[in-house]
VEXDREN-2710 file (C-alpha; in Angstrom, 1 decimal):
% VEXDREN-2710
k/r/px/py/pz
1/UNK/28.3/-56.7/-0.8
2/UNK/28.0/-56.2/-4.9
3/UNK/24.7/-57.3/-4.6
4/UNK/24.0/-54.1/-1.7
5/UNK/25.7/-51.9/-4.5
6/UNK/23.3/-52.5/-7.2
7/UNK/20.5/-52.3/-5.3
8/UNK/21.4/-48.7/-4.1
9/UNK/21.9/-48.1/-8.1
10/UNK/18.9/-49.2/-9.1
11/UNK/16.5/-47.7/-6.2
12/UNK/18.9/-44.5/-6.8
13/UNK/18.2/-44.5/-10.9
14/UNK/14.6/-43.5/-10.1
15/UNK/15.3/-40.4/-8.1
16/UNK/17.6/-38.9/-10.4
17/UNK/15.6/-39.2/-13.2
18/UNK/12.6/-37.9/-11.6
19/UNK/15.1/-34.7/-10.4
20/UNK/14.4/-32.7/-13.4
21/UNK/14.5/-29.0/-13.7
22/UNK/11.1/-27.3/-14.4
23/UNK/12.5/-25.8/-17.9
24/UNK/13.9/-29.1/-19.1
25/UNK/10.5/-30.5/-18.2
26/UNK/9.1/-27.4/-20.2
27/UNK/11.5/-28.3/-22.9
28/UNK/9.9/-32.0/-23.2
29/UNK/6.1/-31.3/-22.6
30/UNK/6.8/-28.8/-25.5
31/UNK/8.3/-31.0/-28.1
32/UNK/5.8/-34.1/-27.6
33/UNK/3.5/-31.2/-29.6
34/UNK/3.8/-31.9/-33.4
35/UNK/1.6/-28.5/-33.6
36/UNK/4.4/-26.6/-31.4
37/UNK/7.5/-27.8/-33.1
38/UNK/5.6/-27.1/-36.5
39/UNK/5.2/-23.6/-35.3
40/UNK/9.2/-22.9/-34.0
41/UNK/10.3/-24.2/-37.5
42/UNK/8.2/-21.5/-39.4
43/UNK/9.8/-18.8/-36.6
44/UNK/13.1/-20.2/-37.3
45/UNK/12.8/-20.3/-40.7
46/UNK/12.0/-16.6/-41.0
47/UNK/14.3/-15.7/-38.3
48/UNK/16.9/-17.2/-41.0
49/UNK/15.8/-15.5/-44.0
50/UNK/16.0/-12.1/-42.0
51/UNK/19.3/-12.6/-41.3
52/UNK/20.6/-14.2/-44.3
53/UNK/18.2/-13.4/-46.7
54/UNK/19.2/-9.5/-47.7
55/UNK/22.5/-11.7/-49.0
56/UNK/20.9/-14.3/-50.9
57/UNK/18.3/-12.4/-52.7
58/UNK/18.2/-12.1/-56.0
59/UNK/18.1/-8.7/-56.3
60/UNK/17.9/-5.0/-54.9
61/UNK/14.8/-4.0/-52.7
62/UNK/14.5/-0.7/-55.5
63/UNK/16.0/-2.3/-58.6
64/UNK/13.4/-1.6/-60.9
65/UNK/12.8/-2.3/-64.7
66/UNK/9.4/-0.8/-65.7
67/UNK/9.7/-2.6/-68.8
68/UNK/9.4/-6.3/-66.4
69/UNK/6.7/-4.1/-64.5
70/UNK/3.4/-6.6/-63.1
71/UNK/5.3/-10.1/-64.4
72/UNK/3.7/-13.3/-63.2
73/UNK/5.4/-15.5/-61.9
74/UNK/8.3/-17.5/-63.3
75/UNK/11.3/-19.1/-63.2
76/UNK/13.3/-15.4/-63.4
77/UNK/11.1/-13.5/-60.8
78/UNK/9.4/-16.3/-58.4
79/UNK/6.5/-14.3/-57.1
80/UNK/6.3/-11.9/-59.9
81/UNK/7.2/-7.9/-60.2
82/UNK/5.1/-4.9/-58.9
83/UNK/3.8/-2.2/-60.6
84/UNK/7.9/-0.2/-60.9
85/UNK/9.0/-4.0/-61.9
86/UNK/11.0/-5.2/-58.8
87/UNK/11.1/-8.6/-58.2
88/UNK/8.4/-9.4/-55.1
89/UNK/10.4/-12.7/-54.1
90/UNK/13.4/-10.4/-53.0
91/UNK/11.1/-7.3/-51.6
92/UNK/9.5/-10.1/-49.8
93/UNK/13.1/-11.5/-48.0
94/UNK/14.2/-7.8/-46.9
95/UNK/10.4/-7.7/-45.6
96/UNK/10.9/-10.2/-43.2
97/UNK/13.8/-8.3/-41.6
98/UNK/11.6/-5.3/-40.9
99/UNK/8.2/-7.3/-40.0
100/UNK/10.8/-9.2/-37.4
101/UNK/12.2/-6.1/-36.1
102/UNK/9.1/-4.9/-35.1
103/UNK/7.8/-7.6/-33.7
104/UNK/10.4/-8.2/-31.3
105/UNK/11.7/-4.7/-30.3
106/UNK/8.2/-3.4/-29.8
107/UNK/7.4/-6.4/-27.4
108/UNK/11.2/-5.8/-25.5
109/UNK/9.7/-2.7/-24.8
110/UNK/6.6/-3.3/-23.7
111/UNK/7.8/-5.8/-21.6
112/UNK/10.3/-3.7/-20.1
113/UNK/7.5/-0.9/-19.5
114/UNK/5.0/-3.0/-18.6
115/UNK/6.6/-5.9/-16.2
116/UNK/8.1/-2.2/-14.0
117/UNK/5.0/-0.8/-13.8
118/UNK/3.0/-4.4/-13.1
119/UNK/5.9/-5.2/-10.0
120/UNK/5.7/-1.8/-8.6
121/UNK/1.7/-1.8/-8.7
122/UNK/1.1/-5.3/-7.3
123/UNK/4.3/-5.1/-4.9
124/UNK/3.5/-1.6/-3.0
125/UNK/-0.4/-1.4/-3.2
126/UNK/-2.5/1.1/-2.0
127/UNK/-2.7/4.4/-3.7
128/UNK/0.0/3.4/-6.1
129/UNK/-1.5/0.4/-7.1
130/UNK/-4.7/2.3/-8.2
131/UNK/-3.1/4.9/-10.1
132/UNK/-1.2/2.4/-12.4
133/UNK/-4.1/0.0/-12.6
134/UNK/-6.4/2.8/-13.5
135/UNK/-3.8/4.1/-16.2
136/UNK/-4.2/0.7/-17.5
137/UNK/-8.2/0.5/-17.6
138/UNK/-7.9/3.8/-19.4
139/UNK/-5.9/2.5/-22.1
140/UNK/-7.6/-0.5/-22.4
141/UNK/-10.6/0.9/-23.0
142/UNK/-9.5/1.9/-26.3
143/UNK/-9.5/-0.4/-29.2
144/UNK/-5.5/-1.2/-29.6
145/UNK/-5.6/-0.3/-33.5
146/UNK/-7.9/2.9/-32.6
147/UNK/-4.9/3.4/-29.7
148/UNK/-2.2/2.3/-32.0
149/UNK/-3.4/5.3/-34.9
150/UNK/-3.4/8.0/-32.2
151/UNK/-0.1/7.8/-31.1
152/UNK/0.9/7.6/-34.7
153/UNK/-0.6/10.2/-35.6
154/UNK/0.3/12.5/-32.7
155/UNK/4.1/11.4/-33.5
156/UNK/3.9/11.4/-37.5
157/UNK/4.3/8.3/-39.6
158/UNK/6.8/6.2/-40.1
159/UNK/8.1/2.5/-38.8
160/UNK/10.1/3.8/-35.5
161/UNK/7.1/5.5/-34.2
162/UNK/4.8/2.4/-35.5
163/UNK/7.0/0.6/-33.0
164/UNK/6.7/2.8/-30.8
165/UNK/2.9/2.8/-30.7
166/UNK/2.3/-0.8/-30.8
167/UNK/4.9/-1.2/-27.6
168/UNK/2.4/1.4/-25.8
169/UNK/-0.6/-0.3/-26.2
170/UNK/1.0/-3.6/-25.6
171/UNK/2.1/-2.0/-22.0
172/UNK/-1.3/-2.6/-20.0
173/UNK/-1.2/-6.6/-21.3
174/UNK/2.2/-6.9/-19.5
175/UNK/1.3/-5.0/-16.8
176/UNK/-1.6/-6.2/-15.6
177/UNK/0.0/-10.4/-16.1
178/UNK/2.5/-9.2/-14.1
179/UNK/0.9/-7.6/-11.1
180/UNK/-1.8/-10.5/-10.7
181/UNK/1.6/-13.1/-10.5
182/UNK/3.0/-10.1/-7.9
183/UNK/0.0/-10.4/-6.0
184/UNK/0.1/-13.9/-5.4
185/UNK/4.2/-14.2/-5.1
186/UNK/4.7/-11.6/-2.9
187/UNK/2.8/-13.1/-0.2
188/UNK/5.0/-16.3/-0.6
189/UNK/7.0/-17.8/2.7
190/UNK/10.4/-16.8/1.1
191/UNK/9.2/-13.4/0.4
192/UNK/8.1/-12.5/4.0
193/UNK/11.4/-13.8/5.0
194/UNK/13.2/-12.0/3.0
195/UNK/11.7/-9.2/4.3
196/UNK/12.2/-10.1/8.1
197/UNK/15.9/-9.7/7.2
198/UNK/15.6/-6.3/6.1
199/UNK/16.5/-7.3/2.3
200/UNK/15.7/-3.8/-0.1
201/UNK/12.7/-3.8/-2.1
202/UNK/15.0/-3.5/-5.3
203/UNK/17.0/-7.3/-4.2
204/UNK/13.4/-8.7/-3.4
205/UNK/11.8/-7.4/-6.6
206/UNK/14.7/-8.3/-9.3
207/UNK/16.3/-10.9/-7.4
208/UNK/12.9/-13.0/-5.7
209/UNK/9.5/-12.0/-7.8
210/UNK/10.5/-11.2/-11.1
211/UNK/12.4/-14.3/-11.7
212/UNK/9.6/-16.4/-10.2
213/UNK/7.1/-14.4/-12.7
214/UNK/8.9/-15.0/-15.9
215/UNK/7.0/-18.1/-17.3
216/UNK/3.7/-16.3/-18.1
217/UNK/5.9/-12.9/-19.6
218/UNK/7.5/-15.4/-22.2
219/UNK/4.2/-17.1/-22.8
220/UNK/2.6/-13.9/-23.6
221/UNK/5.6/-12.3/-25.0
222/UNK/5.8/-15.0/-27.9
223/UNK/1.9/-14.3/-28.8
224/UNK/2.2/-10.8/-28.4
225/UNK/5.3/-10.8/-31.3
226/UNK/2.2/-12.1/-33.9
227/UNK/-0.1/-9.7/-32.4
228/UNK/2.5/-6.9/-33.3
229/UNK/3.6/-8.2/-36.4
230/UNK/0.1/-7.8/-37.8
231/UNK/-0.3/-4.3/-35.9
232/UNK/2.5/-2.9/-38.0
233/UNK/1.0/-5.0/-41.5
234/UNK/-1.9/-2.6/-40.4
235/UNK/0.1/0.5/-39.5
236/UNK/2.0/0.3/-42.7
237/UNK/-1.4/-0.7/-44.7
238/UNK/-2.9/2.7/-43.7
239/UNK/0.0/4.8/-44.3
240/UNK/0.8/5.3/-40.6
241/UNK/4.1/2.8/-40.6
242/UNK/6.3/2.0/-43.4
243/UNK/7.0/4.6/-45.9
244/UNK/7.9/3.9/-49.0
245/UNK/9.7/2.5/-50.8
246/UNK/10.5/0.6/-48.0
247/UNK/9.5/-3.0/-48.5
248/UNK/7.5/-3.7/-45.3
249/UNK/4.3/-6.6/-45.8
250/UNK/1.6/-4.1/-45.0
251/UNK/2.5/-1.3/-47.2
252/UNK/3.6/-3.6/-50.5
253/UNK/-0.5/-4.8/-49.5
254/UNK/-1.6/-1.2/-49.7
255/UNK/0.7/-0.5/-52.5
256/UNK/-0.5/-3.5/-54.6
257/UNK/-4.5/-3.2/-53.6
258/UNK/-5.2/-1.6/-57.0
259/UNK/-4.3/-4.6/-59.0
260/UNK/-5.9/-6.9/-57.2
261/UNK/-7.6/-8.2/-60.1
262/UNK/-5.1/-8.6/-63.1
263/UNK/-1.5/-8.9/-60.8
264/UNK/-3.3/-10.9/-57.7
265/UNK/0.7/-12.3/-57.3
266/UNK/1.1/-8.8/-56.0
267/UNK/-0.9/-9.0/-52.8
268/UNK/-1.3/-12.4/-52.5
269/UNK/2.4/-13.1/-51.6
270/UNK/3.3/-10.2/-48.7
271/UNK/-0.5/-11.8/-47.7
272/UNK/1.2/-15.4/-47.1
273/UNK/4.2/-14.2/-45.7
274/UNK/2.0/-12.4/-42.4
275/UNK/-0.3/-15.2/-42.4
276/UNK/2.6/-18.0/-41.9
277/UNK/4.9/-15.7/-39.3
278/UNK/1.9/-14.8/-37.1
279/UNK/0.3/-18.6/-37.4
280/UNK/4.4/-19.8/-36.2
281/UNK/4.5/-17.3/-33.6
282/UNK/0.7/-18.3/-32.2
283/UNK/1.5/-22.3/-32.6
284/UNK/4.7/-21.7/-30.9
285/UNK/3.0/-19.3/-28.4
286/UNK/0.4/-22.2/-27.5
287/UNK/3.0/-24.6/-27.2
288/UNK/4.8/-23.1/-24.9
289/UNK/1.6/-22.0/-22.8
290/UNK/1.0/-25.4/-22.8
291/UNK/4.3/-26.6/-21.8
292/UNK/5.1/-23.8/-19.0
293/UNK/1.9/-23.3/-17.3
294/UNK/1.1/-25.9/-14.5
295/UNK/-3.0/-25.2/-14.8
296/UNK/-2.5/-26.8/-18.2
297/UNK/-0.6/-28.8/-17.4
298/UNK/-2.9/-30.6/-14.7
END
């Protein structure tokens, strides 16, 4: 009889181990990637100093002491003072708040916008279908910086209406993921069922497709956050986003591009800070791609 017993164990150790949920799964495929888990620790780590850097900093984002003004670095200011002598290292910290802010509200919003729009469209067809999907076209026909400066400068600069812009031409991207996953969900065994019992469009839509079409939103979600970081560097490089003396990346850029060649510290450091959050976001982005899609997977 004991020996029965552990038999059944052992053949029954197998099954559960092999009973794993799809986002656990994700969660291991994703951490074998050294790449990945490289990427996550340079979002973490300025997910971090946005929310506890403003306390730690050394000093005030418009503290300034003309007579420190274009200091090198050093052991007092780290990465050196602009051109009103405020210490870069600290304007630099609060920057991260704002670059991050961006990044992800614009992208909840597109997403928002752009998964609605991509449901309804792929869900209903027909003459609906077409309108949104030629809405889309339209805007994408438009380069997304060219889009991007448009709406900016139809609602005036400044960073709220940056965001704003870079959530509208991030719409379409959302939009059209969405729809293509609609297209092929909807026509799923469950989904026709669900449908045979008179379930409402609104239960089938939130309840049944959108979960089942969330995978490829997050994928695209977590590149899109680089792609609107970088947008806003821009926004606020032309004049469009940040005003000063806020201490967004892009505009300290635009406001440091005059001394480019005796205070180089003054660019180069806002320069390193975009470079490393978009390269997180992207490395994280792949590794999750990677993880969560099955056509990459096989």
């Amino acid at each position: 009889m004991m020996t029965g017993a552990i038999d059944i164990k052992k053949e029954a150790a197998p099954v559960q181990e092999r009973a794993v949920g799809p986002w656990l799964e994700g969660w291991r495929s994703f951490k074998k990637s050294k790449v990945s888990l490289v990427g996550a620790g340079i979002v973490i780590f300025f997910i971090l100093l946005a929310v506890v850097g403003p306390f730690i900093a050394p000093q005030g984002i418009n503290e300034q002491d003309l007579a420190k003004r274009l200091l090198a670095p050093s052991g007092e200011h780290w990465f050196g003072t602009d051109d009103f002598g405020r210490d870069i290292f600290s304007r630099i910290i609060h920057g991260a708040r704002i670059s991050l802010w961006v990044g992800f509200f614009s992208v909840i919003l597109s997403v928002i916008v752009g998964s609605f729009l991509g449901i309804v469209a792929g869900y209903y067809g027909r003459w609906i279908d077409t309108i949104i999907s030629r809405i889309f076209d339209i805007m994408l026909a438009f380069p997304s910086m060219l889009l991007a400066i448009a709406v900016v400068s139809v609602l005036g600069p400044s960073l709220q209406n940056a965001l704003i812009a870079i959530a509208i031409i991030n719409v379409p991207n959302f939009g059209r993921l969405i729809r293509s996953k609609v297209l092929s969900v909807k026509e799923e065994e469950y989904i026709v069922a669900a449908k045979a019992i008179g379930m409402r469009d609104s239960r089938i839509l939130f309840s049944h497709i959108l979960p089942n079409s969330i995978t490829p939103i997050i994928v695209q979600g977590t590149l899109a956050i680089a792609t609107a970081i970088i947008e806003a560097a821009a926004l606020g490089f032309l004049g469009l986003g940040a005003q000063a003396p806020a201490p967004e990346w892009g505009k300290m850029l635009a406001d440091a591009r005059k001394f480019l060649l005796n205070a180089p510290w003054t660019m180069i450091f806002p320069g390193i800070a975009i470079m490393l959050t978009v390269l997180g976001f992207n490395l994280m982005g792949d590794g999750l791609r990677d993880a969560l899609d099955p056509k990459m997977k096989s």
